[in-house]
N, C-alpha and C positions, 0 to 999 in steps of 0.2 A: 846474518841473513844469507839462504842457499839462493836469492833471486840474484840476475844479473843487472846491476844497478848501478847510475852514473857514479865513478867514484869523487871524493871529495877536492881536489884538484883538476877544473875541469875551465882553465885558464886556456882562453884558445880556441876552443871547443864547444863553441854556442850551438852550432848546427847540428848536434848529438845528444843533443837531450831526449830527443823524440825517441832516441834508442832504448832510455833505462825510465823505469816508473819510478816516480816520485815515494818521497817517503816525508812526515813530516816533520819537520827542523823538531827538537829537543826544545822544550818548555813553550812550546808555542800549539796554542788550541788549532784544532783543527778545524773550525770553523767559530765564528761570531756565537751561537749554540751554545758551544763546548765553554765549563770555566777555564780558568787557569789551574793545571794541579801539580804543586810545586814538588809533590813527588816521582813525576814525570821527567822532571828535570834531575834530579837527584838518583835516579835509576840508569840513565845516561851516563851520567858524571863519574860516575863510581865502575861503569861496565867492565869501564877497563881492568881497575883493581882487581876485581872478583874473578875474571879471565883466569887472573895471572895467580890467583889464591887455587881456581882449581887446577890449571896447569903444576901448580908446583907440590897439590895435592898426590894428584894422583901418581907422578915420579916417585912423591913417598909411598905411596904404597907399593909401585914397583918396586923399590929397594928391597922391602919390606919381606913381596915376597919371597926375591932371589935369595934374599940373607937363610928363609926358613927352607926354601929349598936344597939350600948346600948344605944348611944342619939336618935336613931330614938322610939327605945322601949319606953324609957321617955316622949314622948310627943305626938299629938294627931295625928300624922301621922305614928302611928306602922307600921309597913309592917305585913302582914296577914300571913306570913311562918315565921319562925326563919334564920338567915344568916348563913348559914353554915362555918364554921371555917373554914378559909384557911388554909389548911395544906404546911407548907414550910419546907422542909429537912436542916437538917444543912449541910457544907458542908463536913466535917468528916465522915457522916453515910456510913458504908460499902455496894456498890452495887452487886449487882450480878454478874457482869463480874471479877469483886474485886476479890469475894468469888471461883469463878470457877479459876480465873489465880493462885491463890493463892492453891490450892485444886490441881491441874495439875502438878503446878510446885513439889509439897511437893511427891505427888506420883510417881513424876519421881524421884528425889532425892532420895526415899526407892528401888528404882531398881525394880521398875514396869516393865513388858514387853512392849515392843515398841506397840503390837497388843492389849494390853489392853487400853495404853494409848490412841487410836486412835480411840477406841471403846470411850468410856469416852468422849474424844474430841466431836464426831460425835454429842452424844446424848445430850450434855449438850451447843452444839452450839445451836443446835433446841430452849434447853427451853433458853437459851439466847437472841432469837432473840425479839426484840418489849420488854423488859424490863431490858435491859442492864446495866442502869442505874437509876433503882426501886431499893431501897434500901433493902436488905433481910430481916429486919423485918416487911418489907409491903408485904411480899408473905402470902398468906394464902393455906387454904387448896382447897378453890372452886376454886381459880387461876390455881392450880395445875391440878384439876382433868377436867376441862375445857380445860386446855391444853394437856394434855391428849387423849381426846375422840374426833380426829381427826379421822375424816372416810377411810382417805387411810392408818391408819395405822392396821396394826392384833391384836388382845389382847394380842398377846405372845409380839410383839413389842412394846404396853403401857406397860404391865408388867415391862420388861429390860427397858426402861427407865427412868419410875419412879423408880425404882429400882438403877440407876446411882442418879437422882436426890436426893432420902433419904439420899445416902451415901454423897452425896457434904453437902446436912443440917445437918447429923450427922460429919463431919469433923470439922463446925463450930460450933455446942454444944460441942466438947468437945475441938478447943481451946479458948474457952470462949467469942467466938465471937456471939453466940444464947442462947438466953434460951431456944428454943422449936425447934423441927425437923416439920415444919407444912407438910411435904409430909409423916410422919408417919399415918398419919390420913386420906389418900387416898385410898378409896375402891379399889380395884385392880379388875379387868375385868378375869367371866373365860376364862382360857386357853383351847381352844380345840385343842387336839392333834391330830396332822396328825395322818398317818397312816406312820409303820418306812417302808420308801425303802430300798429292798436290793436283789441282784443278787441272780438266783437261780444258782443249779450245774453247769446245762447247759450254762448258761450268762455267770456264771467266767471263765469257758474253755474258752469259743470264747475269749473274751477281751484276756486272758492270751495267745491266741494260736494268737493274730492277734499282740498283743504286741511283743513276739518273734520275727513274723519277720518284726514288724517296726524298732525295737530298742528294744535293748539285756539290756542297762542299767534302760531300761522303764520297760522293763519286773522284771527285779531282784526286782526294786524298789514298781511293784504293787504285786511283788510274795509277799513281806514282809509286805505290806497292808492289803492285802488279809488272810492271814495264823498268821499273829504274830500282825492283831489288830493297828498298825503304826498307828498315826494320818498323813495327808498328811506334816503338817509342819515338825515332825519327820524324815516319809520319805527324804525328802528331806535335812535334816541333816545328815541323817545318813553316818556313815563311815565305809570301810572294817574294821577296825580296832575292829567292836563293833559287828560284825559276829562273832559269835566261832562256837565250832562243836557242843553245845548242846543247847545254848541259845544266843538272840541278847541281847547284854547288853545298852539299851535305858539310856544312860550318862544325867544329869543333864542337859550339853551345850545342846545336842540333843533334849532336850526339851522344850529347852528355850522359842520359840515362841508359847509355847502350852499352856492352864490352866493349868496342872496341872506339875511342877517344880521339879519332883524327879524321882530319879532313881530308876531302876526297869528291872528283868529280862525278859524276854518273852522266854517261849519252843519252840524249832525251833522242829514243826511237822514231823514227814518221808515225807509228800509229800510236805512241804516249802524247804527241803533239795534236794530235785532230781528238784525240780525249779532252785535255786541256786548253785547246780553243771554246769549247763548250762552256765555260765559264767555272765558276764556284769561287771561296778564296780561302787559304792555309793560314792558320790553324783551321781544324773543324772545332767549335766554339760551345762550350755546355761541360759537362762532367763527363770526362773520357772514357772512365770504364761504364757509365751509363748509355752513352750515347752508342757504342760502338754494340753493349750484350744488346742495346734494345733494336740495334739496326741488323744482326746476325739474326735474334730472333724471327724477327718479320721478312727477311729473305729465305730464311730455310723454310720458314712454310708454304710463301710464296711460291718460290723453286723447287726446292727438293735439294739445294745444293748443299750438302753437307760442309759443315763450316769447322776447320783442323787448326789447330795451335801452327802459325805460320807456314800458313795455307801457301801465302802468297810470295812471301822471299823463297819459297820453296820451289813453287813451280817458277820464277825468275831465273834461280840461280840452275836448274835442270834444264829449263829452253834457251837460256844466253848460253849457255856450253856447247848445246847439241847446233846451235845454231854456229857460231863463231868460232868453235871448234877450237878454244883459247882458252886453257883453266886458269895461265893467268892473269888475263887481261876480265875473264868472268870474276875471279877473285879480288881485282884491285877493286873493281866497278860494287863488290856488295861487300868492300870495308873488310875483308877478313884472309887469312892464309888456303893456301890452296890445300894445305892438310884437311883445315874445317870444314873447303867446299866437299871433297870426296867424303868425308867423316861424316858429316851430318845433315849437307843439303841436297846434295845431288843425285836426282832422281835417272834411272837410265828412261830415254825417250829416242824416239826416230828423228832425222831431220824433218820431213815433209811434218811432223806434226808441231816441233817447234817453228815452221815455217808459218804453219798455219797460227800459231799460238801472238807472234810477230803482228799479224796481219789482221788481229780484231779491233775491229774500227765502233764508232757509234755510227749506228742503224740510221739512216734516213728518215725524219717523219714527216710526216702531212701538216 
């Protein structure tokens, strides 16, 4: 089979099943329905034989033909090109789908995050498809970058996947299953960088004033977004328990589904703290990716606020800068290197407007 599927040694390894589809055991009905058909089992049983019958098949024919091609070259009817070697794999040689189930499984066993693993999955299904059973010492590098330079994808998306790809070659160089990484030797495509999205003063009041009164534990949770930098999976971990009175203490578990896996405090601002007096309680509670598109939704109409893939650690990590003037005291505070803050978060802005951005409070009411 060319799918990628949990292999049969999966000792260890309970939390990875969710990664490979099921297939059903050999002589066992697939449902209560189904009889039993003992030639189901006897089709199994024997696969292997028949493999190794055609395997050693078609070697004969190789021979076969080499033999008639050097008697042709012997005598007065040469053929006018040379016959090209048949090339016939043994049936031992490690494929690619081998290489990858093998590479998935080892990475969940090291206590991978589930979001990494599924990233991994995504990218290495792709290059799986249409060579599943290509042996990985027949990958080369123009196979690679051919596959690659697919027009619907962006360069930042060839990038990240050749990028998955090295790692599954470099996993087999060093358990001695490669002598060469052929995806080391792929030009990589430049990356041209967006432009960073992020809410001005203005934008975070309305959301935070329309979040209040959609929902009080919606608001807590974008107040600590907003002000203390949270990735959204964070958010979403977090517990009363990791609010104090002077810092949110972002717990290892808390960041489990994030890149990056360490604890770390965050200063809770004077105007994160007069948010957070206002009440609500962490977790926000229901089905996350529900709760959050149906809350996006009913704010953009609302507002007009246009709502961006990490809206909000964005415009954090751009006003804690401009403000504090510290990339790396901005960088301890949002969990990551001060390379990723310039790379991918940090918006250029004026002081006076992260001053102002500091200073949004909740509104007074009657």
């Amino acid at each position: 089979r060319s799918e990628i599927w949990r292999p049969s040694d999966t000792s260890g390894a309970r939390r990875v099943r969710k990664f490979w589809p099921r297939f059903p055991k050999p002589g066992r009905p697939k449902s209560p329905h189904h009889r039993y058909d003992p030639s189901f089992t006897e089709h199994y049983t024997s696969a292997a034989g028949q493999d190794q019958q055609v395997w050693s098949a078609l070697a004969e024919i190789g021979r076969q033909l080499q033999n008639l091609a050097a008697a042709h070259s012997q005598g007065h009817f040469a053929p006018s090109s040379p016959t090209p070697p048949v090339v016939v794999y043994p049936p031992d040689s490690l494929t690619v789908v081998e290489l990858v189930n093998q590479f998935l499984l080892a990475k969940a066993r090291a206590g991978r995050s589930d979001r990494y693993l599924r990233a991994l999955r995504n990218s290495l299904s792709k290059f799986n498809t249409g060579r599943a059973h290509k042996p990985v010492i027949e990958v080369t590098v123009e196979e690679i970058e051919k596959w690659m330079r697919r027009p619907e994808w962006a360069a930042r998306t060839q990038r990240g996947y050749v990028a998955d790809v090295r790692t599954l070659f470099n996993f087999g160089v060093r358990r001695g299953l490669l002598k060469t990484n052929p995806a080391a030797g792929v030009e990589l495509p430049v990356e041209d960088f967006d432009e960073i999205q992020i809410h001005s003063p203005d934008q975070a009041q309305a959301v935070l004033d329309f979040a209040r009164r959609y929902d009080a534990n919606i608001c807590r949770a974008l107040a600590c977004r907003y002000f203390a930098g949270l990735r959204s999976c964070e958010a979403e971990r977090m517990e009363e328990k990791c609010l104090g009175e002077k810092f949110i203490e972002v717990t290892v578990e808390t960041a489990k589904g994030g890149r990056a896996r360490r604890r770390r405090l965050v200063t809770i601002q004077p105007n994160l703290r007069a948010w957070l007096d206002l009440g609500g309680e962490l977790p926000v509670r229901g089905s996350k990716s529900n709760v959050w598109r149906d809350f996006t939704a009913a704010m953009t109409r609302a507002t007009g606020v246009p709502w961006h893939h990490n809206a909000t650690r964005h415009s954090f990590c751009s006003y804690h800068l401009a403000q504090f003037q510290n990339a790396g005291k901005t960088a301890l505070e949002c969990g990551h290197s001060e390379t990723m803050l310039f790379k991918h978060y940090r918006e250029l802005v004026r002081p006076d407007v992260a001053a102002a951005f500091f200073e949004i409070r909740p509104k007074l009411t009657r």
